[in-house]
C-alpha positions, 0 to 999 in steps of 0.5 A: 455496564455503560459505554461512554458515548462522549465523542469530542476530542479531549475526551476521546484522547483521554479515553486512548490514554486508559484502554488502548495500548500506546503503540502509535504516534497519534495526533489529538484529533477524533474523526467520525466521518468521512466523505470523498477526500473530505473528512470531519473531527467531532467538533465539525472541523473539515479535512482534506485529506490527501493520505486518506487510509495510509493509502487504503482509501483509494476511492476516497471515504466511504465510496458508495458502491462499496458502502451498499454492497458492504450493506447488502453482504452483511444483511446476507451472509457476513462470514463462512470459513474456507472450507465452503465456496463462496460465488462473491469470492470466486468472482472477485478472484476471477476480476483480480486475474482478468485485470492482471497477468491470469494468474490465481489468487489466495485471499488473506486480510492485509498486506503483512498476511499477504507477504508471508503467503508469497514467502510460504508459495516461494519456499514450497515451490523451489527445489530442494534445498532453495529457500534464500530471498533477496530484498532491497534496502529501503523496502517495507514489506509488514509487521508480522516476523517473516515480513518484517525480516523481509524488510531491510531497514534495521530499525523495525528489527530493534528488539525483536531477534532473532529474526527469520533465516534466509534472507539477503538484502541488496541496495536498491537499484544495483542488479550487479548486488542483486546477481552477486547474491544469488546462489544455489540456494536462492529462490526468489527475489521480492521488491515493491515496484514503487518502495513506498514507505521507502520514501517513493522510490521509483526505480530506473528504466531498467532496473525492474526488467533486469531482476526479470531477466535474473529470475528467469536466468537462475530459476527464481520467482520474482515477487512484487509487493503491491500492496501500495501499488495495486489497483490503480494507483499510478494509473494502470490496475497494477504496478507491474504494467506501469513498467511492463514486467510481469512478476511471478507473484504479486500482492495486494492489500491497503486499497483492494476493498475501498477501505475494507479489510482485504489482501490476496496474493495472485500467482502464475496457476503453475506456481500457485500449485505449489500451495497445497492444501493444509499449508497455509490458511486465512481464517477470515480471508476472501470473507463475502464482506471483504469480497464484496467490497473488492469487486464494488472497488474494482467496479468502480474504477472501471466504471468511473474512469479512475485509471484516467483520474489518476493519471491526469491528476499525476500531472497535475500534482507534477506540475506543482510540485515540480514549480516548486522545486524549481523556486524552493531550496528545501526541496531536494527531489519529487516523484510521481507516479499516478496518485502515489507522491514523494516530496523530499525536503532538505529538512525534517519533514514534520514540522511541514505536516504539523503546519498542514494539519493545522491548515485542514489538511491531512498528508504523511512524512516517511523517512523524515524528509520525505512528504507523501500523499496518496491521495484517492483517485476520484479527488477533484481537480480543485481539491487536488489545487487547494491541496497543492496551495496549502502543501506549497506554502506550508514549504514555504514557511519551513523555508523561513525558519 
C-alpha cells in the first residue's frame, strides 16, 4: 500500500476529512517545520508563534539540545518497561527534585495521567474514611474521567455522567467557601497556582498562603496543578515559588520535555509513600526518550539564562499590553505572570485571532474573551515587539467594528 505524500494544505485538510476523527477545531493551515518561535506551513509561509504547543514548546520549536539528546536516546535505547532502572530517568527525578521542594517523582506521559495520579496518592494517603477533593470553578485539570470531574466547568461534563464521586467545587478566590467545604472526609485541596485555560487567573496575595494554612490545619494535601505553570514559565522553575507556598504535591506536563511527551508527579517523600507498589503504573512514563528530553529542557534553561528571559520579557509584554489598555476600551484586564499572558476583551475574542493568524501570527482565545499566549522563553526581544505590534492592531481593528 502506498502513502500519500502530498503535503500542501488543501490536500492534507482533505486528508483529515476522511481518516481523522473531527474532534477538534482545526484551522486549514499544514505546518511541517518549526524553528525558535518561528514555524512554517507547506506553502512556505512563516508564523510566529507565541502559543507555541499550547504552551509545550516552552524552549520554542525543536530546541537543539533537546533534538540531539532525543537523537542520541533513540539510537541507544527508545523503551523499557518500569519494572528495570533506567540512569537517565533517575537522574531527571533527581534534577525535578533539586530544583523544587525535595520531593519524589512518579513519571507518566501528560498532564490528564499526572492529575489522576495526584487524585490516586490523596485518597491512598489519607485516613480512613477521607476521599473528598476540593477544586475551583474555573480550573481545568485534563480529559481523562477522574481529571475531568476534577475540572469545575460544566461544560466538559456535558455527555459524559455520571461523573467520579468525591469532589467538591469552590469559587475561585474565596478561602471562606473553601473552609465551609472542608469535613471529615476531606482529604485534599487541588488548584493551578495561575488557572490557565481558566483564562489566567492569578490569584490575590493571600489566597495560595491561605489554602496552605487550611491544609496544614485540617490535615490535607495540598496539590497544585502546574502543568502550565512549571519549569519555568512565570520566571521561577515552578510556580509555587513565584508565590512562596509550598504544595504537597505538584504536577507537570506540557512544557517538561521541550516539546516531547512527558509528565511526572513530585511528592513530599512522606507522602509519596503512600503510592505502593501495584497501585498505579505508566507503561511508557519516565521513557529514556522522554527522560532524556526533560533533563536537555531543564538543562537548558539553566544554561541559557531563561529564568531571567522570562522575566524581562514579562515586562515587556506588561508594558505593551498594559498601554493598550490604558488607550483601548475593548480590553477589560491584563495578567502576566513570566511568559504566561491573559488579555481580556470585552468581546469575542476569535475574530481577534483569526485576524492575527491572517497576519503570521499564531496565538490562543480561552473562555471567549480572553486572548492568550505562552510564548517560549527564548523568543527575542523583537520577535516579542513584532508580536506585540501585530496583537495591537489586530485589537484595534475589532475595536472599529
Amino acid at each position: 500500500m502506498t502513502i500519500a505524500t502530498e503535503t500542501n494544505s488543501s490536500a492534507t485538510v482533505e486528508l483529515f476529512k476522511k481518516y481523522v476523527i473531527p474532534n477538534y477545531n482545526r484551522y486549514p493551515v499544514n505546518l511541517v517545520r518549526g524553528e525558535g518561535s518561528w514555524v512554517w506551513d507547506s506553502e512556505g509561509h512563516r508564523y510566529l508563534d507565541l502559543f507555541p504547543g499550547w504552551g509545550c514548546n516552552l524552549l520554542g520549536h525543536c530546541p537543539p539540545a533537546v533534538v540531539q539528546a532525543v537523537q542520541d536516546q533513540v539510537a541507544t535505547l527508545i523503551h523499557v518497561p518500569n519494572t528495570w532502572h533506567m540512569d537517565v530517568q533517575g537522574r531527571w527525578a533527581q534534577l525535578l527534585s533539586e530544583h523544587s521542594f525535595g520531593g519524589q517523582a512518579f513519571f507518566c506521559n501528560s498532564g490528564t495521567e499526572a492529575n489522576e495520579a495526584a487524585i490516586k496518592l490523596a485518597r491512598l494517603h489519607a485516613t480512613k474514611g477521607r476521599y473528598k477533593i476540593i477544586t475551583f470553578e474555573g480550573g481545568f485539570h485534563g480529559r481523562t474521567l477522574g481529571s475531568l470531574t476534577a475540572t469545575a466547568q460544566p461544560k466538559y461534563h456535558e455527555g459524559l455522567g455520571p461523573l467520579v464521586a468525591g469532589f467538591t467545587y469552590a469559587p475561585y478566590g474565596d478561602l471562606a467557601a473553601v473552609e465551609k467545604l472542608i469535613d471529615d472526609e476531606t482529604c485534599a485541596i487541588m488548584i493551578e497556582p495561575i488557572q490557565g485555560e481558566g483564562g489566567v487567573r492569578i490569584p490575590q496575595a493571600d489566597f495560595l498562603p491561605g489554602l496552605r494554612r487550611l491544609a496544614d490545619q485540617h490535615g490535607l494535601l495540598l496539590i497544585f496543578d502546574e502543568v502550565q505553570t512549571g519549569c519555568g514559565r512565570t520566571g521561577h522553575w515552578f510556580g509555587y515559588q513565584y508565590f512562596g507556598v509550598t504544595p504537597d504535591v505538584m504536577t507537570l506536563a506540557k512544557a517538561l520535555c521541550g516539546g516531547i511527551a512527558g509528565g511526572a508527579m513530585l511528592a513530599r517523600r512522606e507522602v509519596a509513600a503512600s503510592l505502593r507498589p501495584g497501585m498505579h503504573a505508566a507503561t511508557f512514563g519516565g521513557n529514556p526518550i522522554a527522560a532524556r528530553a526533560g533533563i536537555a529542557t531543564l538543562e537548558t534553561i539553566a544554561h541559557d539564562n531563561l529564568l531571567d528571559s522570562a522575566q524581562q520579557l514579562d515586562k515587556l509584554f506588561r508594558r505593551r499590553l498594559e498601554s493598550l489598555r490604558a488607550n483601548c476600551e475593548l480590553v477589560r484586564d491584563v495578567r502576566v505572570a513570566g511568559v504566561m499572558i491573559g488579555v481580556e476583551l470585552t468581546l469575542d475574542g476569535a475574530p481577534v485571532v483569526k485576524k492575527c493568524l491572517e497576519r503570521r501570527l499564531l496565538i490562543n482565545c480561552t473562555h471567549g474573551t480572553v486572548i492568550r499566549l505562552l510564548p517560549a522563553m527564548n523568543l527575542t526581544t523583537e520577535q516579542a515587539e513584532e508580536g506585540c505590534d501585530i496583537l495591537i492592531q489586530a485589537i484595534q481593528e475589532s475595536a472599529g467594528g
